[in-house]
C-alpha positions in Angstrom: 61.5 82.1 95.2 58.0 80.9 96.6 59.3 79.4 99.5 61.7 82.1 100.2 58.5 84.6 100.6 57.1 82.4 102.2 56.2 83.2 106.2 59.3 86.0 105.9 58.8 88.7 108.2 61.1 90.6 106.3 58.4 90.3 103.6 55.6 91.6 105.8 57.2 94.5 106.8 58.0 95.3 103.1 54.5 95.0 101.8 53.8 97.6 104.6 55.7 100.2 103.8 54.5 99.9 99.8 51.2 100.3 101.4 52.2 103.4 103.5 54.3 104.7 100.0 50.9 104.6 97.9 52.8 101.4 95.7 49.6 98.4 96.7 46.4 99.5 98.3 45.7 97.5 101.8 43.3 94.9 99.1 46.3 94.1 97.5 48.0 93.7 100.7 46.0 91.6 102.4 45.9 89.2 99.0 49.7 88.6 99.3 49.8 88.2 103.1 47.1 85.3 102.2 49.1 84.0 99.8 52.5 83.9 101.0 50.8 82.8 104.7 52.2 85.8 106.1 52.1 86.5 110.0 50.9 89.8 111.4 52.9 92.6 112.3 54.3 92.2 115.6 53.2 88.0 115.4 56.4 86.2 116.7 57.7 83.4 114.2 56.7 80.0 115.5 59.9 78.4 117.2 60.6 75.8 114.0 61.5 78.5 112.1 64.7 79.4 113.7 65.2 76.0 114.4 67.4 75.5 111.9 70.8 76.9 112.8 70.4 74.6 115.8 69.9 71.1 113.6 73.3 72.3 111.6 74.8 72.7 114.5 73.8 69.0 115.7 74.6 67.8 112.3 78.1 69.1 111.6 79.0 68.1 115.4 77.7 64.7 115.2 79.6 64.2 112.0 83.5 65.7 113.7 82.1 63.3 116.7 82.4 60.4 113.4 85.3 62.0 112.0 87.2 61.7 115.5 86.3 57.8 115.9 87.5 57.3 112.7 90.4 58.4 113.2 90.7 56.7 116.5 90.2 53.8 115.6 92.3 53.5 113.0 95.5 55.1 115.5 98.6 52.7 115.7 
């Protein structure tokens, strides 16, 4: 569960509102923004972490692109 915490925006924005609804004080805040290396509000993600729909892409294309040779090859 760490690592899914872990730099989520989503996250951010939810310790914010439990600080506007009276649920953590802005101490307690800040202590799990440290801890879970959260970014600030309105901080863009850095670019690697959408990167990975992008290397799934490459990775299921490259393996059809195998697939296909295979079965070329083998054609009579």
């Amino acid at each position: 569960m760490f690592f899914n915490l872990k730099g989520s925006q989503q996250f951010r924005e939810e310790i914010e509102s439990w600080v506007k609804e009276g649920i953590i004080n802005s101490e307690q805040s800040q202590k799990l923004s440290q801890k879970y290396e959260l970014p600030k509000l309105g901080e863009a993600p850095p670019f690697y972490r959408d990167s990975s729909f992008i290397l799934k892409a490459v990775a299921i294309l490259i393996g059809v692109a195998g697939l296909m040779l295979v079965i070329a090859q083998n054609w009579k």
